[in-house]
N, CA, C and O of each residue as an XYZ file, in Angstrom:
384
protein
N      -6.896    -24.239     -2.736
C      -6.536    -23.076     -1.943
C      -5.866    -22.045     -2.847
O      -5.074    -22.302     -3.755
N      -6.368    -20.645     -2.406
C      -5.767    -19.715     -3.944
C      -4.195    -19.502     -3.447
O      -3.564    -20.012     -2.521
N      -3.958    -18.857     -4.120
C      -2.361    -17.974     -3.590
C      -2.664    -16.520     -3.194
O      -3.190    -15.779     -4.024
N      -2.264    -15.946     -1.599
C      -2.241    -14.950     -1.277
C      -1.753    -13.952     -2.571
O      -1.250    -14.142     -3.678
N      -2.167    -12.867     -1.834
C      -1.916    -11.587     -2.923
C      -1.202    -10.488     -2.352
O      -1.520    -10.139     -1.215
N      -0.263     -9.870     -2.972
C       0.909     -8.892     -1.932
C       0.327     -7.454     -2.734
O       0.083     -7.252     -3.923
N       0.224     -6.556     -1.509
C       0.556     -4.933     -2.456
C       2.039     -4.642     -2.003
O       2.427     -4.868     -0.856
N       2.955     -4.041     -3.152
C       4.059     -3.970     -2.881
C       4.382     -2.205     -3.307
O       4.060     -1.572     -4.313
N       4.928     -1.906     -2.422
C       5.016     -0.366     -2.811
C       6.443      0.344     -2.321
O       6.886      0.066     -1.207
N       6.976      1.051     -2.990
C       7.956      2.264     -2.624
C       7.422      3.877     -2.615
O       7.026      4.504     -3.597
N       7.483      4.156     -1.808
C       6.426      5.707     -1.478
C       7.335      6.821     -1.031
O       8.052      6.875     -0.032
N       7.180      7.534     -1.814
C       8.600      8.776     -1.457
C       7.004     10.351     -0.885
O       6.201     11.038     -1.517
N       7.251     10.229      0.089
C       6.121     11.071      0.404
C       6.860     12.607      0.805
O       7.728     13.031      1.569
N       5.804     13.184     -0.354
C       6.585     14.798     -0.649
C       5.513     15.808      0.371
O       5.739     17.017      0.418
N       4.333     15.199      1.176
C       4.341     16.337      2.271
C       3.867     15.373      3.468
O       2.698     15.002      3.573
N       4.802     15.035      4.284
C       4.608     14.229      5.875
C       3.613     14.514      6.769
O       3.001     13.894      7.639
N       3.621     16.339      6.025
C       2.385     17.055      7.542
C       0.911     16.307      6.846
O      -0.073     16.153      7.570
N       0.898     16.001      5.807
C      -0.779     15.641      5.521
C      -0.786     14.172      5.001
O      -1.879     13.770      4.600
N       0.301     13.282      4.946
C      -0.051     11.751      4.498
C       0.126     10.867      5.564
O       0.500      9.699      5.470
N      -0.231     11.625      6.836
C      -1.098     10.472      7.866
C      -2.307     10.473      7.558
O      -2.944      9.435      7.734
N      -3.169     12.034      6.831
C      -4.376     11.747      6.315
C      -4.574     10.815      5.434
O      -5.672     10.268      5.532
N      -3.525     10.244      4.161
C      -3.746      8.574      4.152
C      -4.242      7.462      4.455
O      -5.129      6.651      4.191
N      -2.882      7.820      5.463
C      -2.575      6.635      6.652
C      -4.332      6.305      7.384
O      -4.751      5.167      7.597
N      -5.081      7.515      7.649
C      -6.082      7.363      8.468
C      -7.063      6.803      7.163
O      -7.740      5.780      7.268
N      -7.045      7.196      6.583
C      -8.200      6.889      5.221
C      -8.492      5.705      4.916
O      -9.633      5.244      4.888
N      -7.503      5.141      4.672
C      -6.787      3.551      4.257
C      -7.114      2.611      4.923
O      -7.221      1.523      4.357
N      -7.376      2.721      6.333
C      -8.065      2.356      7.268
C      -9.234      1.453      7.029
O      -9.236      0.284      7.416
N     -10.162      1.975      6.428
C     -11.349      1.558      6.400
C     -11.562      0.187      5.110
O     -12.250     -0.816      5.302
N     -10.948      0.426      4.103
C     -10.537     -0.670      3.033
C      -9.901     -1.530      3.438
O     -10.300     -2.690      3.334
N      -8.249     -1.101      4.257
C      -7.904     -2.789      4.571
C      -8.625     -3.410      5.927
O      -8.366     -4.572      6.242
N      -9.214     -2.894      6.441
C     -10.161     -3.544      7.203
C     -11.149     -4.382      7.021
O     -11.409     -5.445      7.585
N     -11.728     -3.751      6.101
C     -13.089     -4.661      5.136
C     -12.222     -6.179      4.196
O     -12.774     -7.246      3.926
N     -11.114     -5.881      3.952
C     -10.466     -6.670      3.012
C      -9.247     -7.848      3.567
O      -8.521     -8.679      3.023
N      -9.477     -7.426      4.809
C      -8.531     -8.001      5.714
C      -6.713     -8.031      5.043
O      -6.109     -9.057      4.728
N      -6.151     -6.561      4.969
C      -5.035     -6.292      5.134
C      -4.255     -6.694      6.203
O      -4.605     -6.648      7.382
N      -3.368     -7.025      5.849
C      -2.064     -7.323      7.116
C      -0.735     -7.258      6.440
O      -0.147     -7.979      5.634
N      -0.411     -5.882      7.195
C       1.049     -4.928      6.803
C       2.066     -6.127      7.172
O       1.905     -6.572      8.308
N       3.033     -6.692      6.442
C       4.092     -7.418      6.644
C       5.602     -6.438      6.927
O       6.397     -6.488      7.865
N       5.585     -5.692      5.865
C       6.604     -4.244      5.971
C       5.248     -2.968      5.903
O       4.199     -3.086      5.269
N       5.792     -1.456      6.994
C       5.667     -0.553      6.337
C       6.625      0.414      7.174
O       6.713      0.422      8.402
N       7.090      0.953      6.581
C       8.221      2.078      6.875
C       9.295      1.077      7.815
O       9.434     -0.144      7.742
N       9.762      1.737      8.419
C      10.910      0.893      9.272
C      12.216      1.071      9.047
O      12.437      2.039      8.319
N      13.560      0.238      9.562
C      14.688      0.609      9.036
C      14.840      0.130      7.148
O      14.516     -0.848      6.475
N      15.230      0.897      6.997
C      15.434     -0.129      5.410
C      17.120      0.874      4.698
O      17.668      1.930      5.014
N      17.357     -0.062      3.793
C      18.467      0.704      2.682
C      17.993      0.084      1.696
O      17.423     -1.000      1.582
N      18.399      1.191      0.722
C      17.771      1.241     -0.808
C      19.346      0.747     -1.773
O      20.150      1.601     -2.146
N      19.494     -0.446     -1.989
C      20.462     -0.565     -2.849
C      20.607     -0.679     -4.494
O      21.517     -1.245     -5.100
N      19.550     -0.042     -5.013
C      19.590      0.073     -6.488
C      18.353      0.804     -6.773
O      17.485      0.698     -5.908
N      18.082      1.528     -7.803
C      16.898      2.324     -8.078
C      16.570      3.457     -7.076
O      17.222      3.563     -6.037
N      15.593      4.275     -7.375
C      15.142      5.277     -6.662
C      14.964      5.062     -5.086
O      14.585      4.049     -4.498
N      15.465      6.697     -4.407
C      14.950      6.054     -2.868
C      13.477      6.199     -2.732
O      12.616      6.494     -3.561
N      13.425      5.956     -1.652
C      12.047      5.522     -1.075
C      12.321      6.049      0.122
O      13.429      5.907      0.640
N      11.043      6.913      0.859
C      10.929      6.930      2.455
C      10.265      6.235      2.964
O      10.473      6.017      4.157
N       9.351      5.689      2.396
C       8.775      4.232      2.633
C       7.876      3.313      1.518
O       7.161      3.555      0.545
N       8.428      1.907      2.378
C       8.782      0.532      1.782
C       7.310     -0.156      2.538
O       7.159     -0.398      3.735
N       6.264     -0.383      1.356
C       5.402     -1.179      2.140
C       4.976     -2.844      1.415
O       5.127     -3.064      0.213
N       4.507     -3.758      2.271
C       4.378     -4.985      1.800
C       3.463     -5.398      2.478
O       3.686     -5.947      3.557
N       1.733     -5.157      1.800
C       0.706     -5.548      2.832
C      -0.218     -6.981      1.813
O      -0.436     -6.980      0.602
N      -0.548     -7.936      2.719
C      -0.847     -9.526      2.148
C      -2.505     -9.278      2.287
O      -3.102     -8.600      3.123
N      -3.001    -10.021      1.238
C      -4.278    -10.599      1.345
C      -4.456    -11.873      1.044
O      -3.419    -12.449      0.712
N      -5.605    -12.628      1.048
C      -5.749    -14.080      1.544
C      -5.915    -14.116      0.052
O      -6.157    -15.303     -0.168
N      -5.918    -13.759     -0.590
C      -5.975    -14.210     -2.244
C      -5.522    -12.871     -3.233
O      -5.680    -11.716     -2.838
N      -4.907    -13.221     -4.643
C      -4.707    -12.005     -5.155
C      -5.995    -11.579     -5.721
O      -5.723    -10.747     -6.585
N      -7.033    -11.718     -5.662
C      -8.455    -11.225     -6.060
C      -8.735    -10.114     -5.351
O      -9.010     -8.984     -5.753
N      -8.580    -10.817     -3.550
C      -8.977     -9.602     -2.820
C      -7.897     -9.052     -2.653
O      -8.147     -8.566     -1.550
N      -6.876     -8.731     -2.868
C      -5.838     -7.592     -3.291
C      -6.154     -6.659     -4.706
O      -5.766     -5.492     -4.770
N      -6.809     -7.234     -5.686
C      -7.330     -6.414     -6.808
C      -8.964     -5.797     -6.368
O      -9.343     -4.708     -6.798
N      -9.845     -6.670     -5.456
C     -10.956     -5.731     -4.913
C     -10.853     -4.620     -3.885
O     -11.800     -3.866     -3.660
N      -9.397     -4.513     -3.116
C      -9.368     -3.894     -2.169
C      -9.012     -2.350     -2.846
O      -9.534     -1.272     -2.561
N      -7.889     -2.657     -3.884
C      -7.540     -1.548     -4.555
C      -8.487     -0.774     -5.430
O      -8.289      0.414     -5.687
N      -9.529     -1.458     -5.891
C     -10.455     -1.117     -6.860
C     -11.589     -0.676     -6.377
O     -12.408     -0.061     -7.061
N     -11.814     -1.105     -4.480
C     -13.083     -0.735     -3.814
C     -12.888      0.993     -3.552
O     -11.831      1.536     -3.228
N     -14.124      1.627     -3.773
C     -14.862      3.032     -3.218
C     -14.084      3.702     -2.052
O     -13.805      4.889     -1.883
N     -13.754      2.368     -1.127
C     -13.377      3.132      0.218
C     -11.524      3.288      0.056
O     -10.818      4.012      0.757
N     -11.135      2.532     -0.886
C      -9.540      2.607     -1.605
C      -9.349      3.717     -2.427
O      -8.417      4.509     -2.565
N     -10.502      3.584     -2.967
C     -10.021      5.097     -4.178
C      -9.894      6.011     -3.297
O      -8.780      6.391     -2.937
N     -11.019      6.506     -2.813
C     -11.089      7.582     -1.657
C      -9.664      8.368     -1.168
O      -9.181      9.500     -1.189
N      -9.258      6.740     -0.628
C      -7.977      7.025     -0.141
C      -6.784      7.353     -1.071
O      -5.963      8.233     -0.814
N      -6.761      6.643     -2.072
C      -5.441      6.881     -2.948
C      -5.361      8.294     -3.653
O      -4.307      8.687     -4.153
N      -6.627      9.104     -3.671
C      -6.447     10.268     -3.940
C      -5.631     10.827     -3.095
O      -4.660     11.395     -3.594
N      -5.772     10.836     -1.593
C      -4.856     11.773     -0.864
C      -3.517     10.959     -0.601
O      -2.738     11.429      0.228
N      -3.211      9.843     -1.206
C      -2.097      9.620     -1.403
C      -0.968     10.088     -2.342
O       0.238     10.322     -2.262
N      -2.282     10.118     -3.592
C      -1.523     10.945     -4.749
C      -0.953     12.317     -4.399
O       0.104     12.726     -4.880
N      -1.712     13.018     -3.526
C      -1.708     14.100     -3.555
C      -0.319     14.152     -2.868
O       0.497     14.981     -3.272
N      -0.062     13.463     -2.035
C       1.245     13.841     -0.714
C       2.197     12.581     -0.733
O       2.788     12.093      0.230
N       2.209     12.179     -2.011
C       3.452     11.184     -2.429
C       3.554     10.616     -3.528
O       2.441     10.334     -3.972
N       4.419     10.304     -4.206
C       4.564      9.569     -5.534
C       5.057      7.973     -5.028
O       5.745      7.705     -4.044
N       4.626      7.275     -5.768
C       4.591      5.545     -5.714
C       5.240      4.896     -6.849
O       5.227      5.369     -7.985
N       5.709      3.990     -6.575
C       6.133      2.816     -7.250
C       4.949      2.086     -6.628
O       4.744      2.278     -5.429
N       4.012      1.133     -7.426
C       3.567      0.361     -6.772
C       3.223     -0.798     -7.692
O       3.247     -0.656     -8.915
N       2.865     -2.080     -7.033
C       2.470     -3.475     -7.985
C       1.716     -4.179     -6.866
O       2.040     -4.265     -5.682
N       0.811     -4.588     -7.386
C      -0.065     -6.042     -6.584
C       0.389     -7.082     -7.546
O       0.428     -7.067     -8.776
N       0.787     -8.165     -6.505
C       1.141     -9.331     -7.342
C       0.681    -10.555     -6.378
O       0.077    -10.633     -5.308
N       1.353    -11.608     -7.427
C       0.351    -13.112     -6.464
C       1.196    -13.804     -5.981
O       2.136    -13.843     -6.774
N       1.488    -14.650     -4.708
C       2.169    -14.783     -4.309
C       2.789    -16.162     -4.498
O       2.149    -16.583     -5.462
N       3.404    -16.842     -4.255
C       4.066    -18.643     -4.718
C       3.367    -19.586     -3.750
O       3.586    -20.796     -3.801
């Protein structure tokens, strides 16, 4: 059995009016890849390092398909208009 795979992210989003267009984009990749948001936005405090307006932590059933989801056509798509309307901290990693 593999070890799940986490995307882990801090997202300081510098225009709100257009990164639900993201939000909607993004859609279509973790669907195909079977995403499931554990954290995203919510209450949080930032106790060391840069803030964040949002804190996300979404699982896949292996860290493979966490590296195909990010690397698939319908992900890029999306991470362009992410770039565009936020800056990231981000890491995919594998889980214990």
């Amino acid at each position: 059995m593999s070890k799940k795979g986490y995307w882990m992210g801090m997202v300081e989003v510098t225009d709100p009016d257009n990164y639900p267009k993201y939000i909607a984009a993004n859609a279509a990749a973790f669907e195909k890849y079977g995403a499931k948001f554990l954290v995203r936005g919510g209450q949080r405090e930032i106790f060391e390092g840069p803030a964040a307006s949002r804190l996300v932590v979404i699982e896949f059933d292996s860290y493979q398909t966490a590296l195909d989801c990010y690397h698939s056509p319908e992900y890029q798509a999306a991470l362009k208009l992410r770039q565009q309307y936020s800056n990231a901290h981000f890491a995919i990693v594998e889980g214990v």
